[in-house]
C-alpha positions in Angstrom: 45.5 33.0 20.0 43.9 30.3 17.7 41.9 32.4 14.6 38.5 30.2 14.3 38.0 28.6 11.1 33.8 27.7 11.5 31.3 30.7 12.3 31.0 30.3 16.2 27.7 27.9 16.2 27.0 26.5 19.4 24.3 23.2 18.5 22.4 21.0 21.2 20.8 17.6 19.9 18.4 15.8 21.4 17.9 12.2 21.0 14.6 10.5 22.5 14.6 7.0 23.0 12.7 4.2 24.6 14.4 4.4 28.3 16.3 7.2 28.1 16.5 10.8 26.5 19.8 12.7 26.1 21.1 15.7 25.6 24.4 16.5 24.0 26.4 19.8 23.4 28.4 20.8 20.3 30.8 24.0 20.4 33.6 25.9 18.4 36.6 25.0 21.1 40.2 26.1 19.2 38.3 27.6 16.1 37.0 23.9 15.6 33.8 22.3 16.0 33.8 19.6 19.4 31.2 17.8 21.3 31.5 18.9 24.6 29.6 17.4 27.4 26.0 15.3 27.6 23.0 14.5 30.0 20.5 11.9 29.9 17.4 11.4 31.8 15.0 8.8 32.0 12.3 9.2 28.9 9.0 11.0 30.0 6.7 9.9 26.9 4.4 7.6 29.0 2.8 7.2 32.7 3.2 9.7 34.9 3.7 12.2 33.0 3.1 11.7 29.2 5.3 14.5 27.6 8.7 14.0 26.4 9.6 17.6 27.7 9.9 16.5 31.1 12.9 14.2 30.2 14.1 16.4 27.7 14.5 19.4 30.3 16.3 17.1 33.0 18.5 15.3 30.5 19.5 19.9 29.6 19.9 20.1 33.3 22.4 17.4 33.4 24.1 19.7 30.4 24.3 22.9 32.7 25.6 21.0 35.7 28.5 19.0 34.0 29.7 22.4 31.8 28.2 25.7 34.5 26.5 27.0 31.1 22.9 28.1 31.2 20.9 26.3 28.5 16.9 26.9 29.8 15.8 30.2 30.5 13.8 31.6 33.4 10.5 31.1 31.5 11.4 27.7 30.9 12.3 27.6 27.2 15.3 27.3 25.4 17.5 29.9 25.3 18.1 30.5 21.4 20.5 32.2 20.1 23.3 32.0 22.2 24.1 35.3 24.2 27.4 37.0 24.6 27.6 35.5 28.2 27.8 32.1 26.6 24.6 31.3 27.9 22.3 29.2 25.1 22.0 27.6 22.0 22.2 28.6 18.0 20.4 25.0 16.8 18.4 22.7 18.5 18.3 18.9 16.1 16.0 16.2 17.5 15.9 12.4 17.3 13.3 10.0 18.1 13.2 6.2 18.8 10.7 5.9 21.3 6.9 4.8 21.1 5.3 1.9 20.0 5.9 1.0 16.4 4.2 2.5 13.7 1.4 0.2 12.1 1.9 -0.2 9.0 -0.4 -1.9 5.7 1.9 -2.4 3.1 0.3 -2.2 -0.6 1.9 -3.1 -3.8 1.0 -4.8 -7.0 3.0 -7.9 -6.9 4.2 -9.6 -3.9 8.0 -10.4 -4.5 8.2 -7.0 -6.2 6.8 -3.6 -5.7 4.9 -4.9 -2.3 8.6 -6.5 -1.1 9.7 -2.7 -1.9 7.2 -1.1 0.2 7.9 -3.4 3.5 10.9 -2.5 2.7 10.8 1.0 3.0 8.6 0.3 6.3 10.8 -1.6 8.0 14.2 1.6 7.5 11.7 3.4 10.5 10.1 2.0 13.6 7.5 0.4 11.9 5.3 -2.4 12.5 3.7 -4.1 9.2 0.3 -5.1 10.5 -1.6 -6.3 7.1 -0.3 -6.6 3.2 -2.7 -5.8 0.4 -1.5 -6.8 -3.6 -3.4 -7.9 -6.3 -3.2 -11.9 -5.9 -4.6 -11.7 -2.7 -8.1 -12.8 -3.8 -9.4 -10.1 -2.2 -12.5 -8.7 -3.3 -12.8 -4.3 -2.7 -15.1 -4.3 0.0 -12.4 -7.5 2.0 -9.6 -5.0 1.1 -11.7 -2.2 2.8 -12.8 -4.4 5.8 -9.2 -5.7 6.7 -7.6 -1.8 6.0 -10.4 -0.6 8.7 -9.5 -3.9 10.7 -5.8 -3.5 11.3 -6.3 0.1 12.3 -3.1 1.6 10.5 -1.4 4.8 11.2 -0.1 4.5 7.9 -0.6 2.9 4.4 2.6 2.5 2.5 1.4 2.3 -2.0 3.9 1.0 -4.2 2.8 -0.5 -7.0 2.9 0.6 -10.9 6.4 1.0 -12.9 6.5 4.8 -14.5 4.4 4.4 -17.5 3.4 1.0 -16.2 0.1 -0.4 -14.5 -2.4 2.1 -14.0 -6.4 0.3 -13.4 -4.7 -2.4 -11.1 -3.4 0.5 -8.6 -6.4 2.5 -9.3 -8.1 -0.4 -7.6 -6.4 -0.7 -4.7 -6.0 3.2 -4.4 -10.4 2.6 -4.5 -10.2 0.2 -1.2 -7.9 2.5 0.5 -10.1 5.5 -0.2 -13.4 4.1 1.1 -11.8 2.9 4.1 -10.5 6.2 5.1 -13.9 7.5 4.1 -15.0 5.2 7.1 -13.0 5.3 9.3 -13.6 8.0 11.9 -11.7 10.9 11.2 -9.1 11.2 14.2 -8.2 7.7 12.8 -8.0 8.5 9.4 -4.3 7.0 8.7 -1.7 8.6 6.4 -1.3 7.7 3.1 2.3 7.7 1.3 2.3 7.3 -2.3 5.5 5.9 -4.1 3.8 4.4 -7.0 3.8 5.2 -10.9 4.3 8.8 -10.8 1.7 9.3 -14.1 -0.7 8.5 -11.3 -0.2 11.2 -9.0 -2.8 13.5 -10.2 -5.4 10.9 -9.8 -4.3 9.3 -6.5 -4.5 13.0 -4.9 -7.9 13.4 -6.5 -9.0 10.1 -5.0 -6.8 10.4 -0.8 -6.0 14.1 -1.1 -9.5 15.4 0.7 -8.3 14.5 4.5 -5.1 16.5 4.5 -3.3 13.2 5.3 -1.7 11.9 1.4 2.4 12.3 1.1 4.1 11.7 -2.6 7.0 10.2 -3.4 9.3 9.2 -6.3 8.6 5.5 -7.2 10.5 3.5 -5.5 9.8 0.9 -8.2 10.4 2.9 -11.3 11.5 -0.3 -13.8 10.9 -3.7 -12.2 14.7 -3.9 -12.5 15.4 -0.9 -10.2 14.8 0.0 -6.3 15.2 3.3 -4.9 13.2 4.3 -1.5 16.1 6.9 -0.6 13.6 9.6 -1.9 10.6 7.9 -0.4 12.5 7.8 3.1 11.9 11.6 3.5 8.6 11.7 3.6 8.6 8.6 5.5 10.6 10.3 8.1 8.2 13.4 7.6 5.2 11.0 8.4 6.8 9.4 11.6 7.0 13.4 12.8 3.7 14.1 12.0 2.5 11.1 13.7 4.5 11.3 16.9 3.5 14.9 17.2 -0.3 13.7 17.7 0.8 10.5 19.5 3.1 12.6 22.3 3.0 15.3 24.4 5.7 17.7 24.4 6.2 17.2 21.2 5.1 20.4 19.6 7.1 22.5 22.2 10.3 20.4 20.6 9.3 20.7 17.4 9.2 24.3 17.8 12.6 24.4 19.6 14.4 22.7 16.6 12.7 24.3 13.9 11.4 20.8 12.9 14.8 19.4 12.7 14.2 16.4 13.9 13.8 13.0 11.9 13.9 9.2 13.4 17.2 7.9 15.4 17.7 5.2 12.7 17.6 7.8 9.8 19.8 9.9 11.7 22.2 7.0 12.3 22.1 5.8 8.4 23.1 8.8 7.7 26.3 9.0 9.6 27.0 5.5 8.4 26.7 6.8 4.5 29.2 9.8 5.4 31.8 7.5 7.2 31.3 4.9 3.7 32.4 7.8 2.0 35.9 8.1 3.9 37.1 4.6 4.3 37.8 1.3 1.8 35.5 1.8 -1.1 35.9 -2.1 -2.1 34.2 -2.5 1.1 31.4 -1.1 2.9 30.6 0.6 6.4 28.5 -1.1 8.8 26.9 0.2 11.8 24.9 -1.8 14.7 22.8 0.2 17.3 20.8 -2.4 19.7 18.5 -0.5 22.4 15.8 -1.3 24.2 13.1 -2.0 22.1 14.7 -1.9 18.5 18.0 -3.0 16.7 18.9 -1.5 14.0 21.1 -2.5 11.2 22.6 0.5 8.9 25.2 -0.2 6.5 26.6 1.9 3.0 28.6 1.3 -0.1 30.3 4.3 -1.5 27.5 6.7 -0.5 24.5 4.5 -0.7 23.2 3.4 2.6 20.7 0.9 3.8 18.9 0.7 6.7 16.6 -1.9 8.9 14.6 -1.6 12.0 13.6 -4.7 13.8 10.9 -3.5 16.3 10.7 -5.3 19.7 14.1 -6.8 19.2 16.6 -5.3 22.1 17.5 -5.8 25.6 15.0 -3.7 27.8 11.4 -3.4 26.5 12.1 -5.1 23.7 13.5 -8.2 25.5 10.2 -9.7 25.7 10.4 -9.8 21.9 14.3 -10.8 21.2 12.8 -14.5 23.3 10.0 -14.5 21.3 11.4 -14.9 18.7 13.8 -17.5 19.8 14.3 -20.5 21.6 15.6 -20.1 24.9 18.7 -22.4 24.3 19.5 -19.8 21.3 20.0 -17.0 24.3 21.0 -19.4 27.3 24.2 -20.9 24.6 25.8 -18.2 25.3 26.4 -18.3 28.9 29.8 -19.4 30.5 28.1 -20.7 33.7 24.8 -22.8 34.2 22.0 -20.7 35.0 18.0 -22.4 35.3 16.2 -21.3 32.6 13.5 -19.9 34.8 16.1 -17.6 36.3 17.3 -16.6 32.4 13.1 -16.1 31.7 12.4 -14.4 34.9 15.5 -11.5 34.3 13.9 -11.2 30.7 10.2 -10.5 32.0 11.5 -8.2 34.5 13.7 -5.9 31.8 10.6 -5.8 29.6 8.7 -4.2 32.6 11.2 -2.3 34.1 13.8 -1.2 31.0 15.9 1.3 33.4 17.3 -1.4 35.7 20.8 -2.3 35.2 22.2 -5.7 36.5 23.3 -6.5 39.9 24.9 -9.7 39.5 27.6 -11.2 37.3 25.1 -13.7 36.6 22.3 -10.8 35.3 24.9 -9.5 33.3 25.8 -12.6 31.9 21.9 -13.0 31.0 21.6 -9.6 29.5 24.6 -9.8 27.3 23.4 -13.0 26.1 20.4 -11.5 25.1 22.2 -8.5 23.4 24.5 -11.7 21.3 21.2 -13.1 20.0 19.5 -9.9 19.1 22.6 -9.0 17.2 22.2 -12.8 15.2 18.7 -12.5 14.7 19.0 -8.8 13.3 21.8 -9.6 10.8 20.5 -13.0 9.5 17.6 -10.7 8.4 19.5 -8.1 6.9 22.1 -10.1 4.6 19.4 -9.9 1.8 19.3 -6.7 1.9 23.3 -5.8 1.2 23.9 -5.3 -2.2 24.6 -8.7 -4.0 28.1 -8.0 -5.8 29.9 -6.6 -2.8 32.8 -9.4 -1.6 31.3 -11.6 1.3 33.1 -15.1 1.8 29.7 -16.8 1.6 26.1 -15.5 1.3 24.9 -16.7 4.6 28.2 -14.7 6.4 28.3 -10.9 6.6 30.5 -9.4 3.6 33.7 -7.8 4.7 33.4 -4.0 6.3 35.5 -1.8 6.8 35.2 -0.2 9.8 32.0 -1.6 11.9 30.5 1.0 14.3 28.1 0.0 17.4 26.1 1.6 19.6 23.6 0.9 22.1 24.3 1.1 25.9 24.4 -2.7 26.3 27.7 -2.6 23.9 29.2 1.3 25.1 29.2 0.8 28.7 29.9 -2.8 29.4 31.9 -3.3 32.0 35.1 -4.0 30.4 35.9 -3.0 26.7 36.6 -7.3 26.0 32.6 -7.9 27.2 31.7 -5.0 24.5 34.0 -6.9 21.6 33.0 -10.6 22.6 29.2 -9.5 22.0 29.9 -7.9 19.0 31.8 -11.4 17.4 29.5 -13.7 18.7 26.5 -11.6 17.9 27.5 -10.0 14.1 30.6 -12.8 13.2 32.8 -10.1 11.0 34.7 -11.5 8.5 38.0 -10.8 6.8 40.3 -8.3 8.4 38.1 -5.0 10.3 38.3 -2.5 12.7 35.7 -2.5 15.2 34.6 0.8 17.5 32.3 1.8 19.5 30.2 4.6 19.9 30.9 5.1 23.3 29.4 8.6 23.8 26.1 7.2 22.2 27.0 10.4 19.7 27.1 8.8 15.8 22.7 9.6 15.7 23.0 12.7 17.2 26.4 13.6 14.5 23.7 12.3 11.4 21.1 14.5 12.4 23.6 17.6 12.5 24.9 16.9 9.3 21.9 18.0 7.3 22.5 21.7 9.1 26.0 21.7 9.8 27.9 19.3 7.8 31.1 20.8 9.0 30.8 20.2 12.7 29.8 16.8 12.3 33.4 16.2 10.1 35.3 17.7 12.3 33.8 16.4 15.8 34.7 12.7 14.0 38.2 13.4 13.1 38.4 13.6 16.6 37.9 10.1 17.0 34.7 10.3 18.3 34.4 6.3 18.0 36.4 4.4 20.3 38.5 2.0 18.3 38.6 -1.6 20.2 40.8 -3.6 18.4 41.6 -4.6 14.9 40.1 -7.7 14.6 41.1 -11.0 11.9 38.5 -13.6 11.5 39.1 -16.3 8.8 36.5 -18.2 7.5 36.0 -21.8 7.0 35.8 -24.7 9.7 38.5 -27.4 11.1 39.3 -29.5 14.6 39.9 -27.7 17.5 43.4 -27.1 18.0 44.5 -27.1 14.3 46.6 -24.4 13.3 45.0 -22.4 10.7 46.8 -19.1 10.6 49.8 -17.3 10.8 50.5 -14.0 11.2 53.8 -11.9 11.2 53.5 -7.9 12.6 55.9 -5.5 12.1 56.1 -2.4 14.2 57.5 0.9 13.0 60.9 0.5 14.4 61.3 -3.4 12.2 60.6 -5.3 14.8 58.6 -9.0 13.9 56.8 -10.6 15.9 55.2 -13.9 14.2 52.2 -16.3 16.0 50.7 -19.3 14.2 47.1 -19.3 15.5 45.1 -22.6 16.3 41.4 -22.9 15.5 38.7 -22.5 18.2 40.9 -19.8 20.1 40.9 -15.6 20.5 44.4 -14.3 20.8 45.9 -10.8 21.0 48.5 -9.1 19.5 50.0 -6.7 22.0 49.7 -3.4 20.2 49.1 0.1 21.9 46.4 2.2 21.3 46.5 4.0 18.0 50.3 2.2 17.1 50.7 1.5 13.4 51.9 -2.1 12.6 52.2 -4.0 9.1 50.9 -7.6 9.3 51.3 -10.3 7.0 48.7 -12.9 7.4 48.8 -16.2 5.9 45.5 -18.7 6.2 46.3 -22.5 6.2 44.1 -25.3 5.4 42.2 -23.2 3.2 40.7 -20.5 4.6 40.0 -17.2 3.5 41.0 -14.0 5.3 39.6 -11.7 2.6 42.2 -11.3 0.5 39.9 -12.5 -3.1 39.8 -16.0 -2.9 40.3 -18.8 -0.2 43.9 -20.0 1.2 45.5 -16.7 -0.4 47.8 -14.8 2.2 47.7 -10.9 2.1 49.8 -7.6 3.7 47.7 -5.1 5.3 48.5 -1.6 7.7 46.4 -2.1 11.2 46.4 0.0 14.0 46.3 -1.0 17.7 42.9 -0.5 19.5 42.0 -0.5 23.3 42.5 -3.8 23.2 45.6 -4.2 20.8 45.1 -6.0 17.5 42.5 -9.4 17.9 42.5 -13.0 15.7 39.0 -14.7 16.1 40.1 -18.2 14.9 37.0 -19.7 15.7 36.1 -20.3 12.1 32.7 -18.6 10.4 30.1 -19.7 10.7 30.8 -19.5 14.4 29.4 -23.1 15.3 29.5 -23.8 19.5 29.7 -26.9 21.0 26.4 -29.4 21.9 27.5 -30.5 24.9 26.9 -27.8 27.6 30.3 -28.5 29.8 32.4 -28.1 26.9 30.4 -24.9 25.7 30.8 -23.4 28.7 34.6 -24.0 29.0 35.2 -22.5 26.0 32.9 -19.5 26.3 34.9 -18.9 29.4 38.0 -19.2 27.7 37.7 -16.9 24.9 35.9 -14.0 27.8 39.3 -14.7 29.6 41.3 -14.3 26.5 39.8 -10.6 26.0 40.2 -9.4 29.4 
């Protein structure tokens, strides 16, 4: 028999989002750590019944059907530690997504500086910034007071001050923030995080620390040279528990359960990113997509150092209401192979936002909803490219810089019908560059492995070194522009056994190289006309090892920027192409 390497742990996680809540089961199988089996249930945070335990406990029950093992007890509670007859749990980590965002007023000193730092940090949790507050405002105290009370924050987000820097200017605004929480009535009293000039600690305290409800952190502005809101993001996440446990019911019973392990999904989904950054190309970075219903979320990490976004009310179920707004309607309808009136594309959208759990019926509502998912994906990254470090390679600063692999997640993507509908929206919607390997998390799994990795690092390495993430395809995109039809590409494969196989690629087309799943194959690609594969400059030719994904190994030669034809006809017949090329 198999000797176990790990201490036999068994770990549940729970991961609360907008529409639905799941519940997924970790265990020693072979003396290694493996994800066995999950449940999900519809989320139980608002009407009827206002308490997250009600999905939690059928999303377990799903758990104990699919594996015969007994998770809840007869008095209704978790059954921790695990017993001898298997029954149980040893941990119990928690995620959250759901809720309305948090509202935010961001407070800094200077705008483009340490204010632009503290939206920043805002905007790596489910967040809403409702008001900004810095000293060229031209805001008296008692207007700063009367538009904190105004916006009714949950939270007030200080950065301002470099260490030994500014001290009366913050003192000011730390003034207005203090006699508005003075007040405002005490159940509304908001929280108060601190990531200022740290010689200023002491006094801010004196000044917030009365109503229980101030949190410190390292300046995330120390020099006006350097940013650093990793330490700040701990308390941030701290804050979003806090807050959720007064905003939800159930909440305390989880809390309990988990031993407060439990920190936002995005957090939890950075996290993973930063460890898988840590394993691959370290010229290139990790990047991970996870589009839901009311938030997408951008995570990506170089060599250990992760960044995150959250763009509230951008997704495809409750947030679709948003991902229109703000659009045009052209932007989402552009992406459709078939003509469809745009009150039918407008009516589908409404309907999600109100009812997030319905699925489409039609080929033509999934065409609509996958639209949407394309153009929440643009929308999300266009905002994000500022944010990636400026001296990693990209081919151009309005393209995404090369990765190595990308990870999505998000139902939308994971269980598309076929696995070429769940690549198409992920290279119309993010437009990779270079040469990548794209997967998907189709387990919905990489938050759930992020938040056990802060108390079991080991289980989550060894549940992903059994390829957790479902590898779709190597995929090459050159970037640059020409006529359709021009060659602008060719590419030579060799398998293991010598054989060559060599395709010259035209531009405006997706075409597959026939490669089984998990099959190692050396390609030599060489761009024509100038364009650049990622190999240092544009026009040079490069040798890289690929492996064969679900769908084999894929060239996106329609040039980046992706630009799609004006006239609707032509659009269409091309759209249709490329989803026939992938099937």
């Amino acid at each position: 028999m198999p000797t176990s390497v790990v201490d036999t742990t068994a770990l549940l996680a729970i991961d609360i989002g907008t529409a639905s809540t799941r519940a997924l089961l970790f265990d020693v199988v072979n003396g290694c750590y493996r994800f066995l089996t999950s449940g999900s249930a519809p989320t139980t945070a608002g009407a009827p019944f206002f308490d997250v335990g009600e999905g939690v406990r059928r999303a377990i029950d799903e758990v104990e059907g699919a594996i015969g093992r007994r998770l809840i007890g007869n008095d209704g509670n978790l059954i921790m530690p695990s017993m001898a007859d298997n029954s149980g749990v040893d941990i119990l980590v928690a995620t959250m997504s759901a809720g309305k965002p948090i509202k935010v007023v961001a407070v800094g000193l200077l705008e483009d500086v340490t204010l632009a730092s503290a939206r920043r940090l805002a905007a790596t949790t489910y967040s809403q910034v409702v008001d900004i507050i810095n000293l060229n405002d031209r805001r008296q105290t008692s207007d700063r007071i009367n538009a904190i009370m105004h916006a009714h924050p949950e939270l007030v987000i200080v950065a301002g001050g470099t260490d030994q820097g500014a001290s009366k200017s913050v003192l000011d605004l730390i003034e207005a923030i203090g006699l508005a929480s003075y007040l405002t009535p005490k159940t509304q009293t908001p929280y108060v995080l601190f990531a200022g000039n740290k010689e200023l600690q002491k006094e801010v305290d004196s000044a917030l620390g009365k109503n229980g409800k101030l949190r410190m952190a390292p300046n995330i502005r120390p020099t006006l040279s350097i940013e650093d809101i990793s330490p700040a993001q701990q308390e941030l996440s701290a804050i979003y528990r806090d807050i959720r446990s007064l905003q939800v019911g159930g909440m305390d019973e989880l809390l309990s359960w988990s031993g407060n392990n439990f920190i936002p999904t995005a957090t939890a989904f950075e996290r993973i990113i930063r460890f898988l950054s840590k394993r691959y190309d370290p010229d290139k970075g990790v990047l991970g997509v996870d589009i839901g219903s009311q938030t997408t979320t951008i995570a990506a990490a170089f060599n250990g150092n992760g960044t995150v976004k959250v763009f509230p009310y951008l997704g495809v179920g409750i947030g679709s209401l948003g991902t229109l707004k703000k659009s045009k309607l052209e932007n989402i309808t552009r992406w459709l192979s078939r003509e469809i009136a745009d009150d039918i594309v407008q009516n589908y959208i409404y309907n999600k936002a109100i009812h997030p759990h319905s699925i489409p019926v039609s080929q033509e509502e999934l065409a609509i909803e996958q639209a949407l998912a394309r153009q929440a994906l643009r929308l999300a990254v266009r905002r994000s490219l500022s944010d990636f470090p400026q001296d990693i390679p990209r081919p151009a600063s309005n393209l995404l810089p090369l990765f190595e692999p990308i990870v999505a997640a998000g139902s939308v993507i994971s269980k598309a019908p076929t696995f070429g509908q769940a690549l198409l929206m992920l290279l119309d919607g993010l437009q990779p560059t270079g040469i990548t390997t794209i997967a998907v998390d189709q387990n919905n799994i990489a938050s759930a492995l992020g938040a056990v990795s802060k108390v079991n690092p080991l289980l989550a390495v060894q549940v992903i070194e059994t390829n957790t993430f479902l590898n779709l395809g190597t995929v090459i995109a050159p970037v640059g522009n020409a006529r359709y039809g021009t060659p602008i590409l060719r590419v030579k494969m060799t398998n293991q056994s010598g054989a060559e196989t060599v395709r010259e690629v035209k531009y405006g087309t997706i075409e597959i190289l026939p490669v089984k799943m998990g099959e190692k194959v050396r390609l030599h690609v060489r761009p024509l006309r100038n364009f650049d594969i990622g190999m240092g400059e544009a026009g040079k030719a490069g040798e890289v090892q690929a492996e064969g994904g679900v769908l084999g190994i894929v060239i996106d030669a329609r040039g980046r920027p992706l630009r799609l034809s004006e006239d609707p006809k032509r659009r269409q017949r091309l759209i249709l192409r490329w989803q026939q090329a992938l099937r």
